[in-house]
C-alpha positions as CSV (number, residue, x, y, z in Angstrom):
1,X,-50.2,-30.7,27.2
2,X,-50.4,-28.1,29.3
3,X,-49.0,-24.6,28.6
4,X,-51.4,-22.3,30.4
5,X,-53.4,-24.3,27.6
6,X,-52.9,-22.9,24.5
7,X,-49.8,-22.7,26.5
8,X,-51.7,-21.6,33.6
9,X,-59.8,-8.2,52.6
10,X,-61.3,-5.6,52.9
11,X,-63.2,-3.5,50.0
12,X,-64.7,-0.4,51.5
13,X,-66.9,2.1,48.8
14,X,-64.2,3.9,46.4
15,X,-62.2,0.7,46.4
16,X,-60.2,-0.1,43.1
17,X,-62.3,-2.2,41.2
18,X,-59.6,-4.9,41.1
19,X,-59.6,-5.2,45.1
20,X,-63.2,-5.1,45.1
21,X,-63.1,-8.0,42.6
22,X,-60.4,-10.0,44.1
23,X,-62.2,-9.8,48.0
24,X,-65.2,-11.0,46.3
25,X,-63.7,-14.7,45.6
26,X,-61.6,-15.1,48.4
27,X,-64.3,-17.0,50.2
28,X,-64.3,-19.6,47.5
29,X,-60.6,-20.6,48.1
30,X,-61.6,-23.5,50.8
31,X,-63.1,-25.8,48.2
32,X,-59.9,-26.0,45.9
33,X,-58.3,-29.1,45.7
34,X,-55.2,-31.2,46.9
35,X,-53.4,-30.9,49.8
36,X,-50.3,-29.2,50.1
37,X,-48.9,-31.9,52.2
38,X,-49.3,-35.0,49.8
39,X,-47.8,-32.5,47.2
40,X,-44.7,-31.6,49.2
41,X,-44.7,-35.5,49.8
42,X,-44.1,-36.2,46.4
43,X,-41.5,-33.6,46.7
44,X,-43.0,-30.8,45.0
45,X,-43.3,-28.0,46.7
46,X,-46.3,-25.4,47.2
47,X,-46.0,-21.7,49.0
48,X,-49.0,-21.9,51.3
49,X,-48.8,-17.8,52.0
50,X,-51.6,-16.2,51.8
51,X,-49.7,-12.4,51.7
52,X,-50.1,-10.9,48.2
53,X,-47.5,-11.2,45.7
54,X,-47.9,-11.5,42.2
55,X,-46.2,-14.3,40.0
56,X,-45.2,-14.8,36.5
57,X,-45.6,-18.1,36.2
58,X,-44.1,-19.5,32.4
59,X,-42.6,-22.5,30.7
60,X,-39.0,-21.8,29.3
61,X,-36.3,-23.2,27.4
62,X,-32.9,-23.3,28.8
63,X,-31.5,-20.7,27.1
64,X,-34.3,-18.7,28.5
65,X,-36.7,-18.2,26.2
66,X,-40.6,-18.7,26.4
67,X,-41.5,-18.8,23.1
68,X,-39.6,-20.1,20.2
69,X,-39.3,-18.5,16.9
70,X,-42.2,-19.9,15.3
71,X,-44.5,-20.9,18.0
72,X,-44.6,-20.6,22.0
73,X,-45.5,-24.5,21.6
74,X,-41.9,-25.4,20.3
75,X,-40.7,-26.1,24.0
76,X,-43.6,-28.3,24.9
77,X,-42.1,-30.9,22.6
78,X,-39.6,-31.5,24.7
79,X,-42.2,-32.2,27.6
80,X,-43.7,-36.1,28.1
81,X,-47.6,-36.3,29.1
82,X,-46.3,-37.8,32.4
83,X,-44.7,-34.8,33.2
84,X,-47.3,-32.8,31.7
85,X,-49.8,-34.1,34.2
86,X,-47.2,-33.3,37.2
87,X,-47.1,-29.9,36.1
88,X,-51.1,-29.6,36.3
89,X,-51.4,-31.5,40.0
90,X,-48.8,-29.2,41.1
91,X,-51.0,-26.4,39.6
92,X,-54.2,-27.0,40.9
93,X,-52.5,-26.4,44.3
94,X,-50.6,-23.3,43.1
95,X,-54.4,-22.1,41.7
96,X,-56.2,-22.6,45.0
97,X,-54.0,-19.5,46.5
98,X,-54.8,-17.4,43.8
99,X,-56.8,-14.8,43.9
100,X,-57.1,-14.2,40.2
101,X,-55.0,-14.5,36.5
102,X,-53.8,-11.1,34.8
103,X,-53.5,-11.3,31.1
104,X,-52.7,-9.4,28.4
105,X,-54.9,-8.7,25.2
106,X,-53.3,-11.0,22.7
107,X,-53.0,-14.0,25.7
108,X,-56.6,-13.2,26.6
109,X,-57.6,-14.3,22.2
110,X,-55.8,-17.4,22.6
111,X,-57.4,-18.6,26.2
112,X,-60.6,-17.7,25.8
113,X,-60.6,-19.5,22.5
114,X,-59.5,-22.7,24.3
115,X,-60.4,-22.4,28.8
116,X,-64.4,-21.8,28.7
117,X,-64.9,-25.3,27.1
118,X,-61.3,-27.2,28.4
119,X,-61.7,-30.9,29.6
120,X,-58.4,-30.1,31.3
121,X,-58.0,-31.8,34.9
122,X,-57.8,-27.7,36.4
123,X,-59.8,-25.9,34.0
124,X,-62.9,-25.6,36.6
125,X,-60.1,-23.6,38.6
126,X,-59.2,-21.8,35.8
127,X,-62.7,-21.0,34.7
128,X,-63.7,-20.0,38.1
129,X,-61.0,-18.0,39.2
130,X,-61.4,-14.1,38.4
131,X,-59.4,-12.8,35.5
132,X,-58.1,-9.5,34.6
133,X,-57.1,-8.3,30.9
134,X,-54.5,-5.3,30.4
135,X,-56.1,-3.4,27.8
136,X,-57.2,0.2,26.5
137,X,-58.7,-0.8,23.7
138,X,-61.3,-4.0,24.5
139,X,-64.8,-2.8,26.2
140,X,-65.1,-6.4,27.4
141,X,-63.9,-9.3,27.6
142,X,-66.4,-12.5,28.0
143,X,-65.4,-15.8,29.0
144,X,-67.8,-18.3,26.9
145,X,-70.3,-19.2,29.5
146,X,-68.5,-18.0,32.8
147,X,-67.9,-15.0,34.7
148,X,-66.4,-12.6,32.0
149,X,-62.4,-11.1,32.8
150,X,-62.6,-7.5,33.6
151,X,-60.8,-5.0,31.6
152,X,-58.6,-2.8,33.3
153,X,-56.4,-0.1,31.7
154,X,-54.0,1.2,34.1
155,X,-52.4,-2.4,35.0
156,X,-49.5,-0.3,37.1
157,X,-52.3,1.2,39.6
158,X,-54.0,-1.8,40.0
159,X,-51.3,-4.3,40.7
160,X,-49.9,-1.8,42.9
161,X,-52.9,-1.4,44.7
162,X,-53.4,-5.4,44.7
163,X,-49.9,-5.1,46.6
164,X,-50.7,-3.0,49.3
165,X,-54.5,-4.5,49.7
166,X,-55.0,-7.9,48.4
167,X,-54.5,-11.8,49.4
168,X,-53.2,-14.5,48.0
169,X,-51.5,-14.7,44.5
170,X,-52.1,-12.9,41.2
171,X,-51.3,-15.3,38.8
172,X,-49.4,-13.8,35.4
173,X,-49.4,-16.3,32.6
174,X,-48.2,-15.7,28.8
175,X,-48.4,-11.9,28.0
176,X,-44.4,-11.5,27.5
177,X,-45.1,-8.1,27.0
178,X,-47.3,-7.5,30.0
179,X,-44.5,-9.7,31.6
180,X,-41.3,-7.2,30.6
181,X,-43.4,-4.3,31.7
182,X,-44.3,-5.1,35.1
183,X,-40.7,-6.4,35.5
184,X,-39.6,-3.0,34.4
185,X,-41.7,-1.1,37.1
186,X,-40.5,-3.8,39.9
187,X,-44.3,-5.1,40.0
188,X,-43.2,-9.0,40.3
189,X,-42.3,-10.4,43.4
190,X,-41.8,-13.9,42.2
191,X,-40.8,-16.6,39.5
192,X,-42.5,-20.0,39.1
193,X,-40.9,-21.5,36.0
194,X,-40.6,-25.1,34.4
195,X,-38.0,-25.4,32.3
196,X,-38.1,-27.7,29.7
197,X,-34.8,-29.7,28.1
198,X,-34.7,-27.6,25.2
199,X,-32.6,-25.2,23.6
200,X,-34.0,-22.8,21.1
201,X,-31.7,-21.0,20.3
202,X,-33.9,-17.9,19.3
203,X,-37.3,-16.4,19.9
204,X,-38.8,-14.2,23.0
205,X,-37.0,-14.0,26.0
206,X,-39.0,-14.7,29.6
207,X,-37.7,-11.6,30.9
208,X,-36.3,-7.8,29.7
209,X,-33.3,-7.0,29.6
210,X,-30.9,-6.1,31.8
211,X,-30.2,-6.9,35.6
212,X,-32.5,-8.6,38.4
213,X,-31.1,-10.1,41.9
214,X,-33.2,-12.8,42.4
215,X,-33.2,-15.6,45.7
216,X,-34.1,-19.2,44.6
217,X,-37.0,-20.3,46.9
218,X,-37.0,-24.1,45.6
219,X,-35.6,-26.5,43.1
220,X,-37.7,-29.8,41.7
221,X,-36.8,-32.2,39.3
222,X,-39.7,-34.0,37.5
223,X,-38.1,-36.5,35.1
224,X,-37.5,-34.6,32.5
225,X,-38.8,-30.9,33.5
226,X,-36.9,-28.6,36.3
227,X,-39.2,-26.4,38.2
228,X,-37.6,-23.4,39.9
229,X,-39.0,-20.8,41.7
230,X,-37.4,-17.2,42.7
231,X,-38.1,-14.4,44.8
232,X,-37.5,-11.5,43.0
233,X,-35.0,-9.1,45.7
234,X,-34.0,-5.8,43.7
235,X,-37.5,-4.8,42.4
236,X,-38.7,-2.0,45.3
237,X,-36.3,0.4,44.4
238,X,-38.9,0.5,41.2
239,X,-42.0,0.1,43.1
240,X,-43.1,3.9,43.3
């Protein structure tokens, strides 16, 4: 099943490396597969901007957490391989708008354990796609075989910057840490979840505490999963 397995312009000289990075694949995006109409069809629905926005997308239980108390895996038992698959074909659509996948350090250990050699229906997109990894203590970060993630150490500058400069979508997936920070700072703008039928009970939360106005963009049911996505409204007041 797929969790994120093992869970998913302009660059002038003195550009950020990120943006610089990020330009660099966004002529690649026409070869990505599906169609958003045959997804939207089968009534699940894809944002087709192209503006920049970043999204934390996750798996979570319905109490809200995204890992249980022994393993992040606990609420992918609740999840059939039917549904499974629905989540990947309505990912590799979500993936072909992306301009690249920010990651912490810890997430970074467990992907690149398991992506580079995936027989996973979207881990060519995965593979492909440029990844960043929020870190001040790696000097590198290789990718088996591929393109290796660039470290970056000030995450705060760069997705601001990505804001203001880049296309498409950067894609946040595990990294709850990474995930509470940039909701702290106001640096998501939206929510892609699946919740599973589950109820943990205890573990890590999706998001920090305390308060965040969000507007619900769309609503899916697929059998047994919900997927939900948000705009996140209350978060410039942070963005500095």
């Amino acid at each position: 099943m797929d969790r994120h397995r093992p869970h998913r312009c302009r660059s002038g000289r003195g550009r950020d490396l990120l943006i610089t990075h990020l330009c660099q694949h966004t002529g690649a995006q026409a070869d990505r597969p599906a169609s958003i109409g045959v997804l939207e069809s089968e009534g699940i629905a894809v944002s087709s901007s192209n503006r920049p926005r970043v999204v934390v997308q996750e798996w979570i239980s319905l109490d809200g957490y995204a890992s249980g108390p022994t393993d992040e895996m606990d609420i992918m038992s609740a999840i059939s391989e039917d549904t499974d698959q629905r989540s990947q074909t309505y990912n590799a659509e979500f993936l072909s708008t992306a301009a690249a996948v920010l990651l912490g350090s810890r997430t970074y250990r467990k992907f690149v354990e398991y992506w580079p050699s995936a027989e996973e229906p979207i881990a060519d997109q995965v593979n492909q796609l440029p990844k960043l990894v929020a870190s001040t203590t790696l000097q590198s970060a290789p990718w088996g075989e591929h393109t290796p993630a660039t470290v970056i150490t000030d995450v705060y500058a760069h997705v601001r910057q990505f804001r203001r400069e880049g296309e498409g979508t950067l894609v946040v997936w595990g990294s709850l840490a990474l995930t509470h920070s940039l909701m702290n700072t106001g640096l998501v703008d939206e929510l892609d979840l699946f919740v599973a039928p589950i109820w943990l009970g205890e573990g890590t939360p999706l998001l920090p505490a305390g308060r965040v106005r969000v507007e619900q963009l769309s609503s899916d049911n697929w059998d047994e999963l919900t997927h939900l996505t948000y705009r996140v409204e209350n978060h410039d007041a942070f963005d500095a």
